[in-house]
N, CA, C and O atoms as a CHARMM CRD file, in Angstrom:
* protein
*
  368
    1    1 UNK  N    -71.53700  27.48800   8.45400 PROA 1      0.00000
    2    1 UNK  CA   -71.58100  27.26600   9.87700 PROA 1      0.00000
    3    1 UNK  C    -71.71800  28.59700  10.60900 PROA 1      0.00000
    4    1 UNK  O    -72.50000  28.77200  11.54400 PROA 1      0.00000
    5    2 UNK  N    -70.98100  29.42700  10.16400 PROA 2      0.00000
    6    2 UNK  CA   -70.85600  31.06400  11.08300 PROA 2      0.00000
    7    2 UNK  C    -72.29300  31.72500  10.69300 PROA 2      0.00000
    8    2 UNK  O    -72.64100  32.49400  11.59000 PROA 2      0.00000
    9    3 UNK  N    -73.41700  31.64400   9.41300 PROA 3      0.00000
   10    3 UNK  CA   -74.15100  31.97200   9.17000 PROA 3      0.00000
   11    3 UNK  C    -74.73900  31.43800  10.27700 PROA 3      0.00000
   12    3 UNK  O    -75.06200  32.13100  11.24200 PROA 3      0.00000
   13    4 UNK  N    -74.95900  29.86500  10.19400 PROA 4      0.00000
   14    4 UNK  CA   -75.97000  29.72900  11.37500 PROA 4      0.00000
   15    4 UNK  C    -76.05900  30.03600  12.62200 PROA 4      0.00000
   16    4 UNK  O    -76.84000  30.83400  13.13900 PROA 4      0.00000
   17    5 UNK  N    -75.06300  29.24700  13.23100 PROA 5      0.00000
   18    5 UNK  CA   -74.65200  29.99700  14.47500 PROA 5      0.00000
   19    5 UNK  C    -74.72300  31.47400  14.90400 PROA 5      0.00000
   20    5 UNK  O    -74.80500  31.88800  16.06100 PROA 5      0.00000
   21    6 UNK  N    -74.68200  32.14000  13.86000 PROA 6      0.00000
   22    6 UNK  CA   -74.99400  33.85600  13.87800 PROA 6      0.00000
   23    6 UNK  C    -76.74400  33.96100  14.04200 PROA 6      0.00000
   24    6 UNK  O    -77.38700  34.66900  14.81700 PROA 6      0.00000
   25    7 UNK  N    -77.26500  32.92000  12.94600 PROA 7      0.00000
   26    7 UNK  CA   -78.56300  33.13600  13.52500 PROA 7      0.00000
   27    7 UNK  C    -79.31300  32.89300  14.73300 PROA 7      0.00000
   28    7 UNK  O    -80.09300  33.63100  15.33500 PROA 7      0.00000
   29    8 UNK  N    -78.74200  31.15300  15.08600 PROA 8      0.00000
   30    8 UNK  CA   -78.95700  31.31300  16.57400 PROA 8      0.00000
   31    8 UNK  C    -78.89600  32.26800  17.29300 PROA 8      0.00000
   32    8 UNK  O    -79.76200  32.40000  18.15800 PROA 8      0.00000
   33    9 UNK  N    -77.99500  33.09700  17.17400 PROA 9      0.00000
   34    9 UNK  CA   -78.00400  33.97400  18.42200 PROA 9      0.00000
   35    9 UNK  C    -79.01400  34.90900  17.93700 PROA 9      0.00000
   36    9 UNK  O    -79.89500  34.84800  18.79500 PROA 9      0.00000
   37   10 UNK  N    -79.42600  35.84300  16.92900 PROA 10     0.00000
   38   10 UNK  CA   -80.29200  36.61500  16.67000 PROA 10     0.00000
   39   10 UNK  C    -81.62200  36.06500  17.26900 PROA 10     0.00000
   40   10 UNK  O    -82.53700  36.84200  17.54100 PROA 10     0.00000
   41   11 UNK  N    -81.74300  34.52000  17.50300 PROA 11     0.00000
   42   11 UNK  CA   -82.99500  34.03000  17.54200 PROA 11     0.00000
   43   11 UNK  C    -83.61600  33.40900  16.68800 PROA 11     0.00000
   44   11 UNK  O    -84.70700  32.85700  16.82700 PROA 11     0.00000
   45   12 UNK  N    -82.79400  33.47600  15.52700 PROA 12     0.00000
   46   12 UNK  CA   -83.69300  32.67400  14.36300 PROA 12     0.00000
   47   12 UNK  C    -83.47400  31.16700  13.91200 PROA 12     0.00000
   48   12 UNK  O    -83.03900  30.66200  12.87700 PROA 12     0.00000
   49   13 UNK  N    -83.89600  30.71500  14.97100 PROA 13     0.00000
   50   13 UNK  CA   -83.88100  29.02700  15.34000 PROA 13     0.00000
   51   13 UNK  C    -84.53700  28.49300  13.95100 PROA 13     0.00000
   52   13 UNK  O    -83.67900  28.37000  13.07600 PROA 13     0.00000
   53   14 UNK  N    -85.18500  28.32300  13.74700 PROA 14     0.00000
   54   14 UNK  CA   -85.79000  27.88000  12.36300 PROA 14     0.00000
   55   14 UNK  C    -85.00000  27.94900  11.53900 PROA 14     0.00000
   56   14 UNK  O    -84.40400  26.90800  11.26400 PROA 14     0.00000
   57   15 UNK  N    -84.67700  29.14100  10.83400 PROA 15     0.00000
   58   15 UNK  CA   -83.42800  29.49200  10.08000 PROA 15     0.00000
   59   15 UNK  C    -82.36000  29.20400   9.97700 PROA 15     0.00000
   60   15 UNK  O    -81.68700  29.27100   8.94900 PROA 15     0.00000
   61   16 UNK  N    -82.01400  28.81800  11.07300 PROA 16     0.00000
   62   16 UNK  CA   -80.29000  28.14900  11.36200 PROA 16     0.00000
   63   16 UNK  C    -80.63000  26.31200  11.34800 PROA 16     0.00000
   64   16 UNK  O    -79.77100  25.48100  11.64400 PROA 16     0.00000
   65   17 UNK  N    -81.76300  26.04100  11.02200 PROA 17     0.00000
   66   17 UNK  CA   -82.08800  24.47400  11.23600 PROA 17     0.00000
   67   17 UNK  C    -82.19400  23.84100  10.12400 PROA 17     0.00000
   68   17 UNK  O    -82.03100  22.63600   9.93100 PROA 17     0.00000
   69   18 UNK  N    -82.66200  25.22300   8.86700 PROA 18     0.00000
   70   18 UNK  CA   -83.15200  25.12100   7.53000 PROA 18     0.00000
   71   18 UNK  C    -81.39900  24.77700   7.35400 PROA 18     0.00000
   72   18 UNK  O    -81.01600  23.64300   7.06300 PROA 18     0.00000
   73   19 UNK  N    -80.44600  25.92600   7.57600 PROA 19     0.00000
   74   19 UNK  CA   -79.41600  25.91200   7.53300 PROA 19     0.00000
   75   19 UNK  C    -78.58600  24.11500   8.04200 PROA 19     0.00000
   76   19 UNK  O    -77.92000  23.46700   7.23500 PROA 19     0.00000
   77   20 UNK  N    -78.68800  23.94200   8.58300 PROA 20     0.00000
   78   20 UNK  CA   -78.27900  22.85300   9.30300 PROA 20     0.00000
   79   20 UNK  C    -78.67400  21.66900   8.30000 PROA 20     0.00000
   80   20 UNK  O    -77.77200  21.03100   7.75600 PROA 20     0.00000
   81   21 UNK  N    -79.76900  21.42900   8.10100 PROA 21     0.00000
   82   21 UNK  CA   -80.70200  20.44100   7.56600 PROA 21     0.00000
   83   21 UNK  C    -79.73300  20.72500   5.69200 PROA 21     0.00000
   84   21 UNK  O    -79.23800  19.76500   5.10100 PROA 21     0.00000
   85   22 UNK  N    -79.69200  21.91700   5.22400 PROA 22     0.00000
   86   22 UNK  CA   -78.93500  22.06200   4.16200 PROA 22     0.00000
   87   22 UNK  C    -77.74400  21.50200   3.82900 PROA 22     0.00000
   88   22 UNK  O    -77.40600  20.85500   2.83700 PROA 22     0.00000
   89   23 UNK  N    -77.01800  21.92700   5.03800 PROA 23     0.00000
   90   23 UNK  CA   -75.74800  21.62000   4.83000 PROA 23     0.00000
   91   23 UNK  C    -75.11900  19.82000   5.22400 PROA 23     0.00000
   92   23 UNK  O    -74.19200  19.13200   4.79500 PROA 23     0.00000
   93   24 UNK  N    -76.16800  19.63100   6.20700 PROA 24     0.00000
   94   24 UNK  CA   -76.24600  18.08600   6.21500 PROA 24     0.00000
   95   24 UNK  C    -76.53700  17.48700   4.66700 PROA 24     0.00000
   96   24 UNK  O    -75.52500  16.89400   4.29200 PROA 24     0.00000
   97   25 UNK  N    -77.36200  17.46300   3.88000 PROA 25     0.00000
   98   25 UNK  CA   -77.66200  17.62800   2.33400 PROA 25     0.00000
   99   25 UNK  C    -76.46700  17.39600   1.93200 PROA 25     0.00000
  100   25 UNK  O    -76.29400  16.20700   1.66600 PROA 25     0.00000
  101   26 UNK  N    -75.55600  18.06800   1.77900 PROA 26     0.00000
  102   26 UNK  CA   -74.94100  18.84100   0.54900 PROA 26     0.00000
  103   26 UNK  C    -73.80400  17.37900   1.51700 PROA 26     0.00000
  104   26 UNK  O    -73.64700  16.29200   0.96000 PROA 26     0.00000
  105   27 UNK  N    -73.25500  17.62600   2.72800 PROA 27     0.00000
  106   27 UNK  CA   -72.58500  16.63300   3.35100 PROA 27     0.00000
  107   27 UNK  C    -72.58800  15.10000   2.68200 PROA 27     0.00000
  108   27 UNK  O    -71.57200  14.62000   2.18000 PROA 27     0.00000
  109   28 UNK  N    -73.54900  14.57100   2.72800 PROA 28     0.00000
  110   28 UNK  CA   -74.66700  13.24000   2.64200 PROA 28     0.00000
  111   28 UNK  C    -74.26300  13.20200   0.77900 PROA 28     0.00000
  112   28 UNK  O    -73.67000  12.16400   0.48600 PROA 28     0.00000
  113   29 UNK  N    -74.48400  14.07500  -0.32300 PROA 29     0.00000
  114   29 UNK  CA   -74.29000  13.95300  -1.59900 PROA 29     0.00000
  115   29 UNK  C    -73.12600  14.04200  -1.93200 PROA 29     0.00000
  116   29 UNK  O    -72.74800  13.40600  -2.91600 PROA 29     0.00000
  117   30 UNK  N    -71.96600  15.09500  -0.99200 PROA 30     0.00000
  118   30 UNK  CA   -70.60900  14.66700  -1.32300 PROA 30     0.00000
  119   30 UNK  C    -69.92000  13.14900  -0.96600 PROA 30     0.00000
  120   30 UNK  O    -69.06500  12.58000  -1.64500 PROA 30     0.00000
  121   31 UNK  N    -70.37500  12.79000  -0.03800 PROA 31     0.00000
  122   31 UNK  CA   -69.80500  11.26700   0.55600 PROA 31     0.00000
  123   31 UNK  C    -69.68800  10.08700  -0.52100 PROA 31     0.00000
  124   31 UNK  O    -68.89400   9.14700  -0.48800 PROA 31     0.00000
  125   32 UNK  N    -70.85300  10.41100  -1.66900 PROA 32     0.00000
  126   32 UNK  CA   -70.99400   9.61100  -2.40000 PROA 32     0.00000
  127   32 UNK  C    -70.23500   9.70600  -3.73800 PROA 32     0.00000
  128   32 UNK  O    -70.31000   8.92400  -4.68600 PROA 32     0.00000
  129   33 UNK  N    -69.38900  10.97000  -3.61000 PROA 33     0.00000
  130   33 UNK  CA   -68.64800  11.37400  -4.73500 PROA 33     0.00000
  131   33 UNK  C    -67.25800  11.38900  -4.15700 PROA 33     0.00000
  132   33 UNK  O    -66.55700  11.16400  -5.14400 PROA 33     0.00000
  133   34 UNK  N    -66.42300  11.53400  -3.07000 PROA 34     0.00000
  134   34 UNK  CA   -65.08000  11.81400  -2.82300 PROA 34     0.00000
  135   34 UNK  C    -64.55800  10.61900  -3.05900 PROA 34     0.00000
  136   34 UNK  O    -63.67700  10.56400  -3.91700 PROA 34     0.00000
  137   35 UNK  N    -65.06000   9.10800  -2.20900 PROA 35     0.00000
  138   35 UNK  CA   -64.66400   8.13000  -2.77300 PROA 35     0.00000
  139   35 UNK  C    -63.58300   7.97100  -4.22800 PROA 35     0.00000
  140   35 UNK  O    -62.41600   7.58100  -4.26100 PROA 35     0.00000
  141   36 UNK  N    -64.38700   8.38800  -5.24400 PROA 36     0.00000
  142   36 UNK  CA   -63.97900   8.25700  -6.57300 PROA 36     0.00000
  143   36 UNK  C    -63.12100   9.16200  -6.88200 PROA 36     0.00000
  144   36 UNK  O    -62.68900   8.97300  -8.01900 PROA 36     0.00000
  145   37 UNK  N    -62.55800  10.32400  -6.22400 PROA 37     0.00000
  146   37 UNK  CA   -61.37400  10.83200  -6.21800 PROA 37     0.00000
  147   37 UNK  C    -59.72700  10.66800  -6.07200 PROA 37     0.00000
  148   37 UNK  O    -59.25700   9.79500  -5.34300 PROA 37     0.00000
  149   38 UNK  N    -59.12300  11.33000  -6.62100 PROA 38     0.00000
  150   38 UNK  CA   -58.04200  10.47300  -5.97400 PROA 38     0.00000
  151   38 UNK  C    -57.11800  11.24200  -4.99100 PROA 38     0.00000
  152   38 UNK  O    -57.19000  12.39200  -4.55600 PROA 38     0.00000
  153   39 UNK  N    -56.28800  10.31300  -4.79600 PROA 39     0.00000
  154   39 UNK  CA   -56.03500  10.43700  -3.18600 PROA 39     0.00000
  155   39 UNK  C    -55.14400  12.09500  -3.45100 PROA 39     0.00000
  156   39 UNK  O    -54.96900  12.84100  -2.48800 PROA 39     0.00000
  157   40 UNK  N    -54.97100  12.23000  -3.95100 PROA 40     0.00000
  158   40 UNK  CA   -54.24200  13.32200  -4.04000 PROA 40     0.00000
  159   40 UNK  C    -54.91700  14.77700  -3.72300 PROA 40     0.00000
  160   40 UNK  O    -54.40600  15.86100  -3.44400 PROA 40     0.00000
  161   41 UNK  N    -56.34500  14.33800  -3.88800 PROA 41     0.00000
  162   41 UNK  CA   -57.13600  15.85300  -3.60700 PROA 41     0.00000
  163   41 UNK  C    -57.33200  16.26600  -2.17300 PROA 41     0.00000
  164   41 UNK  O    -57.16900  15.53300  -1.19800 PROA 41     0.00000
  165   42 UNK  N    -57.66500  17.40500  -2.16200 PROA 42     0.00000
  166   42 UNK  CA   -57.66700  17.85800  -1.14100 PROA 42     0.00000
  167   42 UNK  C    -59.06300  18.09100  -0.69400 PROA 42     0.00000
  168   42 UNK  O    -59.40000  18.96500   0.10400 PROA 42     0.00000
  169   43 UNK  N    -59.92700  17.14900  -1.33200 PROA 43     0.00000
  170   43 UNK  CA   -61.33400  17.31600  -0.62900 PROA 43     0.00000
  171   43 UNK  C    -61.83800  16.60300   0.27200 PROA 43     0.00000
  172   43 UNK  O    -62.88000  16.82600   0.88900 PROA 43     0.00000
  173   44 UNK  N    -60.98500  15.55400   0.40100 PROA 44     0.00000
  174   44 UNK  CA   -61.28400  14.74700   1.78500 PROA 44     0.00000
  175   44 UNK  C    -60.56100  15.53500   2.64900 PROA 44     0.00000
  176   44 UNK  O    -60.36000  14.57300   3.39100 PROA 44     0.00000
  177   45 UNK  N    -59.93000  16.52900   3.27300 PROA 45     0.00000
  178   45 UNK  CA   -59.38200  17.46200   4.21000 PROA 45     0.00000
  179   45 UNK  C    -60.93200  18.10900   3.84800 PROA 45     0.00000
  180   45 UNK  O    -61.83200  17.94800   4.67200 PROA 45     0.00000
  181   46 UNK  N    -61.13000  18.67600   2.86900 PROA 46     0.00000
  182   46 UNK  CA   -62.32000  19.45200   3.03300 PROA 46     0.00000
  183   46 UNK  C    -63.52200  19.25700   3.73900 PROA 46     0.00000
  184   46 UNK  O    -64.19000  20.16100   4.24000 PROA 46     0.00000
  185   47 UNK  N    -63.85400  17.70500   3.77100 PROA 47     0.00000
  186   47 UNK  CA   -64.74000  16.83000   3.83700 PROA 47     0.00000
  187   47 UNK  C    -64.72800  16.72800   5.48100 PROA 47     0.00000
  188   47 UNK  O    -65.79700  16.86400   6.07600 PROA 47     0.00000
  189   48 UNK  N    -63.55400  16.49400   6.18300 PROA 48     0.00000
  190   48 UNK  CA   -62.96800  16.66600   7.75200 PROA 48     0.00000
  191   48 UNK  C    -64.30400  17.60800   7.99600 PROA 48     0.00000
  192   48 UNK  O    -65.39300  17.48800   8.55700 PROA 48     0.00000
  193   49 UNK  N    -63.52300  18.70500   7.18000 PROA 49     0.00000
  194   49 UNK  CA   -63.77300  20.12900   7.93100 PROA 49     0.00000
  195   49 UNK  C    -64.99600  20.28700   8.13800 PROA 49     0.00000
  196   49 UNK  O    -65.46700  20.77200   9.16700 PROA 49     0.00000
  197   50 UNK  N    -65.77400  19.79600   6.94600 PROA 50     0.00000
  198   50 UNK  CA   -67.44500  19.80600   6.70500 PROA 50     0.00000
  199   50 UNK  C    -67.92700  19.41600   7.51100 PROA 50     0.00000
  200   50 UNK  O    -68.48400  20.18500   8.29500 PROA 50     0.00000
  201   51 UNK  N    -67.94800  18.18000   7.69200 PROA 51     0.00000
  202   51 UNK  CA   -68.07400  16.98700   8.76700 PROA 51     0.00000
  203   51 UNK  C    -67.91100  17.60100  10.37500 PROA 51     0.00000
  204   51 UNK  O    -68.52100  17.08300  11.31000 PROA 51     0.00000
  205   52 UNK  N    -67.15400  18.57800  10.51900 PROA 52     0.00000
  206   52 UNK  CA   -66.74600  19.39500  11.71600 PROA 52     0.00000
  207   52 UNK  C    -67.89000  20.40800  11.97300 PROA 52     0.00000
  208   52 UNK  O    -68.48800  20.65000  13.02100 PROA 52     0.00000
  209   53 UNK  N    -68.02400  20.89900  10.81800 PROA 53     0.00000
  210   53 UNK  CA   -68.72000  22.17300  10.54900 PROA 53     0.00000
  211   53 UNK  C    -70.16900  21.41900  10.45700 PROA 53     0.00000
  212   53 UNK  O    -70.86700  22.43100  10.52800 PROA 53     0.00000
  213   54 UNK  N    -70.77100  20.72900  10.38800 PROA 54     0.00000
  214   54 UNK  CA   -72.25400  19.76500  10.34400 PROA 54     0.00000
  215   54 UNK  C    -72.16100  19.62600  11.87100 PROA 54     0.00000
  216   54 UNK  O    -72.81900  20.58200  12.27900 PROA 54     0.00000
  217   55 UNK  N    -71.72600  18.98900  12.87200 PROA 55     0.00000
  218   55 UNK  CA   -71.29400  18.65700  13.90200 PROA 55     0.00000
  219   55 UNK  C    -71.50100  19.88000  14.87500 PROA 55     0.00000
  220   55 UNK  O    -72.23800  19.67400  15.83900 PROA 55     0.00000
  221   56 UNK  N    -70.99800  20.99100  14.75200 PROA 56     0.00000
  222   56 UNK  CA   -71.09100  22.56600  15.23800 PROA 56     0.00000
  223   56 UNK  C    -72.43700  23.11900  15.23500 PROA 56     0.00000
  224   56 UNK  O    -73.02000  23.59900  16.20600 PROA 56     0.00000
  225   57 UNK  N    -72.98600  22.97300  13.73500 PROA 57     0.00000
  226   57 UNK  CA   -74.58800  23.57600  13.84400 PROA 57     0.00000
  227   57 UNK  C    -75.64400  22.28100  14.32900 PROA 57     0.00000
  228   57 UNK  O    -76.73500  22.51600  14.84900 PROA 57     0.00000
  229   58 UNK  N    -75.18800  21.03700  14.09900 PROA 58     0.00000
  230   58 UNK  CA   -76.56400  20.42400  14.83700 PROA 58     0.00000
  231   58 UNK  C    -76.04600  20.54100  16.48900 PROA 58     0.00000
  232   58 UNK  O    -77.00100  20.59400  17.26400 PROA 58     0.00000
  233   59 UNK  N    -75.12700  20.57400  16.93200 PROA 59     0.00000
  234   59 UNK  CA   -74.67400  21.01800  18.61400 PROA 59     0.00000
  235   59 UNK  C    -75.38200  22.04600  19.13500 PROA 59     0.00000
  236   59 UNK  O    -76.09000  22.12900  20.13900 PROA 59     0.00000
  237   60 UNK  N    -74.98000  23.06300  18.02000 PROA 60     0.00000
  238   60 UNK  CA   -75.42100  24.64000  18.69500 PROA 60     0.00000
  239   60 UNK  C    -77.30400  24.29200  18.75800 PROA 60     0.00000
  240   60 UNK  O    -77.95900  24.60300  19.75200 PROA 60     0.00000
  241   61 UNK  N    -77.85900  23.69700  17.67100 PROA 61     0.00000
  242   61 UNK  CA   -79.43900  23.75700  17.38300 PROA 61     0.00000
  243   61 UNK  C    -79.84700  22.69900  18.11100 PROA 61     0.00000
  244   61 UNK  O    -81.07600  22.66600  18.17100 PROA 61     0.00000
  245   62 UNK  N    -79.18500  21.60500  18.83100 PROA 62     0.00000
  246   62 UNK  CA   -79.46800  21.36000  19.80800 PROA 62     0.00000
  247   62 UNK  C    -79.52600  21.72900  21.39300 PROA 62     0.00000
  248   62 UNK  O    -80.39800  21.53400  22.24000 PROA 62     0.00000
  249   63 UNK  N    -78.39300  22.27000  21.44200 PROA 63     0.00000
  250   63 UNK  CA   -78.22800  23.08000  22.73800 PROA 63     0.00000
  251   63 UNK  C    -79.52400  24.24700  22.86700 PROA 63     0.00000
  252   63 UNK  O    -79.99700  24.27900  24.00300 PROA 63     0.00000
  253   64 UNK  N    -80.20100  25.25700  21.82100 PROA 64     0.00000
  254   64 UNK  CA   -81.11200  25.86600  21.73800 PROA 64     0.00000
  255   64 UNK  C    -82.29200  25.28800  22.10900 PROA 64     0.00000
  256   64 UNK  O    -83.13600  25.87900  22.78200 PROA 64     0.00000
  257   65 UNK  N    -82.45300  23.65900  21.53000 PROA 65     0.00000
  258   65 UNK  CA   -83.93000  22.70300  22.12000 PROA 65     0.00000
  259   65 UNK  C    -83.95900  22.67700  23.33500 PROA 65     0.00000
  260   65 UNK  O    -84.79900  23.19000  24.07500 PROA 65     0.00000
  261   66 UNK  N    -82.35200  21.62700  23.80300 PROA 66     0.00000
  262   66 UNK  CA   -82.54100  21.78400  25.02900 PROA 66     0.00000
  263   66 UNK  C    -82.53400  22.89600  26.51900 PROA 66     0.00000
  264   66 UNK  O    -83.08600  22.68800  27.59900 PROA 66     0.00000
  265   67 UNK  N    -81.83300  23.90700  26.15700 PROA 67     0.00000
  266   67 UNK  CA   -81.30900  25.09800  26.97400 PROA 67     0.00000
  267   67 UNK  C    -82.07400  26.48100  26.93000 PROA 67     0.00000
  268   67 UNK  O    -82.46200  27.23300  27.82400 PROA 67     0.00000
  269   68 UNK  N    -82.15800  26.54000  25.26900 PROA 68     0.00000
  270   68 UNK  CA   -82.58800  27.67800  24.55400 PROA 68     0.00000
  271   68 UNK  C    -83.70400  28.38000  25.32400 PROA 68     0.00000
  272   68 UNK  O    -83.69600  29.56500  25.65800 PROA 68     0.00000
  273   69 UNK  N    -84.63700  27.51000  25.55100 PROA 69     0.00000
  274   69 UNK  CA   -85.91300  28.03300  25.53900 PROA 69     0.00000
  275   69 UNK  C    -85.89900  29.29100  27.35000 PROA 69     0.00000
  276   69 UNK  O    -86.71500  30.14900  27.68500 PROA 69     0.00000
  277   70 UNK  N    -84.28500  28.68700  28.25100 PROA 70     0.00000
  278   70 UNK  CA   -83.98800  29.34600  29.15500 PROA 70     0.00000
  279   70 UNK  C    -83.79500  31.29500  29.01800 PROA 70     0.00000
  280   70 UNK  O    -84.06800  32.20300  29.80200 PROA 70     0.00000
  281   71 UNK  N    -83.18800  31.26700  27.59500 PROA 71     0.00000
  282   71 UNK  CA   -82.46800  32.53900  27.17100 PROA 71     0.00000
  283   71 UNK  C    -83.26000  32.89700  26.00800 PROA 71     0.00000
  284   71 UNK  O    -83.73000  34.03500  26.01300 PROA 71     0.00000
  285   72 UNK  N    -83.51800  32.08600  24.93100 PROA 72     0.00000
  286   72 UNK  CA   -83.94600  32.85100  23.74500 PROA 72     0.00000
  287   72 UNK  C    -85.08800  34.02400  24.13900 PROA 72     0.00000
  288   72 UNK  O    -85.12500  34.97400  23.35700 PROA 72     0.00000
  289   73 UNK  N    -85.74300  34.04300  24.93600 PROA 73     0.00000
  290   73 UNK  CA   -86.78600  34.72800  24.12500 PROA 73     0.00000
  291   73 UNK  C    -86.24600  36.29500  25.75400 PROA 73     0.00000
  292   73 UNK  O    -86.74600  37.39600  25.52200 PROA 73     0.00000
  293   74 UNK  N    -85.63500  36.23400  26.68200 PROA 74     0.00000
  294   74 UNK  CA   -85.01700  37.37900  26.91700 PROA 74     0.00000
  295   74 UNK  C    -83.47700  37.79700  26.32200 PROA 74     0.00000
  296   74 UNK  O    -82.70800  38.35800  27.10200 PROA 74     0.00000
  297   75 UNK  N    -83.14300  37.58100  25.25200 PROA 75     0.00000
  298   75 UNK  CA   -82.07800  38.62900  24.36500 PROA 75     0.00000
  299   75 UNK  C    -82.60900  39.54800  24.37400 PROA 75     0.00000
  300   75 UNK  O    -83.76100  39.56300  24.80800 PROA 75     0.00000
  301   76 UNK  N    -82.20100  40.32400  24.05800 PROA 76     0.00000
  302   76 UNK  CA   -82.58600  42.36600  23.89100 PROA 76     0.00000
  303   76 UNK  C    -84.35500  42.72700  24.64000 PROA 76     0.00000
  304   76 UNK  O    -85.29500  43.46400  24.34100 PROA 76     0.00000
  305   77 UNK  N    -84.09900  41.86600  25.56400 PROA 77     0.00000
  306   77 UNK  CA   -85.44300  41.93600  26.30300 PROA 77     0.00000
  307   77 UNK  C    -85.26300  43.10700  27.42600 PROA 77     0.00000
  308   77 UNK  O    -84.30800  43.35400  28.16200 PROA 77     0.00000
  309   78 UNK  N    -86.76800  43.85300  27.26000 PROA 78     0.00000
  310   78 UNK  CA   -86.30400  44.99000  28.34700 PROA 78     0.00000
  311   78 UNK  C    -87.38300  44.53500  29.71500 PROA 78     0.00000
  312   78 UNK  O    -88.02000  45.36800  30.36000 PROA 78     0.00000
  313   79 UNK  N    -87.40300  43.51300  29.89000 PROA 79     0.00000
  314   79 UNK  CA   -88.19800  42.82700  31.06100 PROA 79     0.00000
  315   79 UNK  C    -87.11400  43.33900  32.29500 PROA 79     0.00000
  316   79 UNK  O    -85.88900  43.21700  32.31500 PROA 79     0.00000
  317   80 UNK  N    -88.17400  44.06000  33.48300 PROA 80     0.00000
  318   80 UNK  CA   -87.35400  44.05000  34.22400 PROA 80     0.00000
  319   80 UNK  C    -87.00400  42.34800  35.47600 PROA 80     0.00000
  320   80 UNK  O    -86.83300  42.27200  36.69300 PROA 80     0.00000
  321   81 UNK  N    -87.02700  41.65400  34.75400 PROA 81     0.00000
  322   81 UNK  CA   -87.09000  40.08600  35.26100 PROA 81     0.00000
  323   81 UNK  C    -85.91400  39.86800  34.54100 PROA 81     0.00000
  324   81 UNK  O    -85.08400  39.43700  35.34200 PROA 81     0.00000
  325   82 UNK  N    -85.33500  39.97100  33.18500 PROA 82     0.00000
  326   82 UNK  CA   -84.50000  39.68200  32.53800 PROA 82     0.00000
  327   82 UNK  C    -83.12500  39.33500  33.38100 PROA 82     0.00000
  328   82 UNK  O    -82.60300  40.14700  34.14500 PROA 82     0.00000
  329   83 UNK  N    -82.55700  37.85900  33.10100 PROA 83     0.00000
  330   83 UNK  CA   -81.39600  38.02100  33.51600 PROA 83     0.00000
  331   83 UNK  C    -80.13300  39.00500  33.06600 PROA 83     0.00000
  332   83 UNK  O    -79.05700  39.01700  33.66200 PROA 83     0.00000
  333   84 UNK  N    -80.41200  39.73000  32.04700 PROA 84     0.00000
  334   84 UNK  CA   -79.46000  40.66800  31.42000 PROA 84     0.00000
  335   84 UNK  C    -79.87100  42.02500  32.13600 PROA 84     0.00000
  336   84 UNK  O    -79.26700  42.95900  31.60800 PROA 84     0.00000
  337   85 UNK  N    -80.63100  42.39800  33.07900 PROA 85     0.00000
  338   85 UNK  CA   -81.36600  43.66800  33.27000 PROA 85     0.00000
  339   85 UNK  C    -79.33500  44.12100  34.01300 PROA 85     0.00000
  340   85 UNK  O    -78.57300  43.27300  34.47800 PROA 85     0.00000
  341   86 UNK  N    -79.11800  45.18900  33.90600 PROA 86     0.00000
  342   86 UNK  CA   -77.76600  45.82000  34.37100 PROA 86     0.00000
  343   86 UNK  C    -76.54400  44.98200  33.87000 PROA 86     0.00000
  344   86 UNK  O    -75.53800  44.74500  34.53800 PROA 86     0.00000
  345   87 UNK  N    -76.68800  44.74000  33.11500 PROA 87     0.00000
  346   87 UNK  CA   -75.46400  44.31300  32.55900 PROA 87     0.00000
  347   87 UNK  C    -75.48800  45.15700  31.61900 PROA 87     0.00000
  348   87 UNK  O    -76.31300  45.33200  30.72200 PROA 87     0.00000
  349   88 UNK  N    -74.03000  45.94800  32.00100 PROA 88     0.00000
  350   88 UNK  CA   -73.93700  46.98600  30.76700 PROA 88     0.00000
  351   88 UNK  C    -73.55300  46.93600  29.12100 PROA 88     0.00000
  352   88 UNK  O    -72.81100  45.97000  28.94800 PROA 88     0.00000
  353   89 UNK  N    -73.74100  47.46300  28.19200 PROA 89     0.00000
  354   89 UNK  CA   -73.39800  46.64900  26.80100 PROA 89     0.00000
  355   89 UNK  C    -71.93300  46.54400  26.81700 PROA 89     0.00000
  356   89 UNK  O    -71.28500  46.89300  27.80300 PROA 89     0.00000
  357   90 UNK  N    -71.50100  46.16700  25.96700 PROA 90     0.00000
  358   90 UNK  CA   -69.94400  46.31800  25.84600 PROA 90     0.00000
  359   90 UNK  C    -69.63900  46.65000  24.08600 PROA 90     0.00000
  360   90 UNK  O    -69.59500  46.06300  23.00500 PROA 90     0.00000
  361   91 UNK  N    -69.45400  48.20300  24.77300 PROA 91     0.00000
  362   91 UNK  CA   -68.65900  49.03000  23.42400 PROA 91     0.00000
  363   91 UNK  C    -67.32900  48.60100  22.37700 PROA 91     0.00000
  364   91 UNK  O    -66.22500  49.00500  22.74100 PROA 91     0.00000
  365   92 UNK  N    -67.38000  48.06700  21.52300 PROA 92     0.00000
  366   92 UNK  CA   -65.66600  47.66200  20.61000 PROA 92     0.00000
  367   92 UNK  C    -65.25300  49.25800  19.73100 PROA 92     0.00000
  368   92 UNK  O    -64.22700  49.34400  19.05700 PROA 92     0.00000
């Protein structure tokens, strides 16, 4: 999830969708296996989390379809139109 979401912001929409589309995958093939576990494991907590974490990157890669196209392409843009033009960086 932090991979993708990290890419979103770099801009690499595609990449974080491949991502998305993956991890939905892997989601979708566990469902069909926890069932047969028993109750004692701790992969249905895992499964929550997944399920949380699937939920987060198709949000964020939607919010980019719909919103994105406002911001993506001025990030580290030196347009003097840019809504970022004087906003100073912020040093850690």
């Amino acid at each position: 999830m932090r991979l993708a979401i990290g890419r979103i912001s770099d801009g690499e929409i595609q990449f974080a969708e491949k991502i998305c589309r993956f991890v939905r995958d892997i989601y979708r093939e566990l469902t069909l296996v926890v069932p047969h576990m028993d109750d004692s494991s701790d992969m249905k907590t895992k499964m929550d989390v997944m399920l949380q974490s699937v939920m987060k990157i198709e949000n964020a890669c939607f919010s980019v379809h719909v919103r994105g196209s406002e911001y993506t392409g001025l990030l580290g843009s030196d347009d003097p139109n840019s809504f970022l033009v004087g906003v100073p960086d912020i040093e850690l």
